[in-house]
N, C-alpha and C positions, 0 to 999 in steps of 0.2 A: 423566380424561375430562371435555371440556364438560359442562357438566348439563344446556345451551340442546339439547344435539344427542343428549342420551340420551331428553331429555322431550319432544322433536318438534318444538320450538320455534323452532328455526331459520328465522330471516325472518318472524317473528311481532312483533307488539308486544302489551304487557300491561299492564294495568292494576291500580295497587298504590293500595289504600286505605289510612289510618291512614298515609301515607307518611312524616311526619315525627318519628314516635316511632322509639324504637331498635331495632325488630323491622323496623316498615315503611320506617326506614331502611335495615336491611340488606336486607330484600327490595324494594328499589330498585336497590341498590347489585351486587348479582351480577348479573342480566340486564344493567344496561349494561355492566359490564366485559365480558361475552362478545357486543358486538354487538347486542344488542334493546333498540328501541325503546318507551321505556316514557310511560305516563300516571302522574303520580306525584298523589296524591290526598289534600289532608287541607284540614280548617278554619284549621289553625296556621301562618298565610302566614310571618309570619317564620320560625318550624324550617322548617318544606317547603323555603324559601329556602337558609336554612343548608345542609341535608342538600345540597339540589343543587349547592348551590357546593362542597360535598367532590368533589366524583364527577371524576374525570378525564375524560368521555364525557359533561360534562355537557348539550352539544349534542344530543345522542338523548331525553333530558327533556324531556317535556311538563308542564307543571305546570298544578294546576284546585286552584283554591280556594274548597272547598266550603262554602256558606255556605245553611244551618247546619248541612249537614253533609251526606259524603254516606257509606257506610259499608257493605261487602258483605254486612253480616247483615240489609241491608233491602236486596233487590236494583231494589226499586224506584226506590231512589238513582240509580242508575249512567248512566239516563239524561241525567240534569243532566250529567254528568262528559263524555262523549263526545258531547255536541251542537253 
């Protein structure tokens, strides 16, 4: 089963913090293989870089290089990320 279309997500875009470690890598890397449009978000422009360029869908990445940081356990970040 998709997971974009069990979790309602379908025609959504999402936005992924910490994007360039290997968690927020992976949670880059399955929304766009199924289709969503993603914000990929970390301070580590060259990994962010890296990770994006693995992606076969790399076209559907947005990338925002947070300086100094931008991170969902301070939601107050997120603004910076999608302005």
């Amino acid at each position: 089963m998709d997971p974009t279309t069990s979790l309602g997500l379908t025609g959504q875009a999402i936005i992924v913090t910490g994007a360039a470690g290997g968690i927020g890598g992976a949670t880059v890397r399955m929304p766009v293989e199924h289709g969503l449009e993603v914000l990929a978000v970390d301070h580590a422009s060259q990994r962010l870089q890296e990770v994006v360029a693995t992606l076969d869908r790399a076209d559907q990445v947005a990338v925002h290089f947070a300086y100094p940081r931008c991170t969902a356990s301070h939601p107050a970040h997120l603004p910076t990320a999608v302005a």
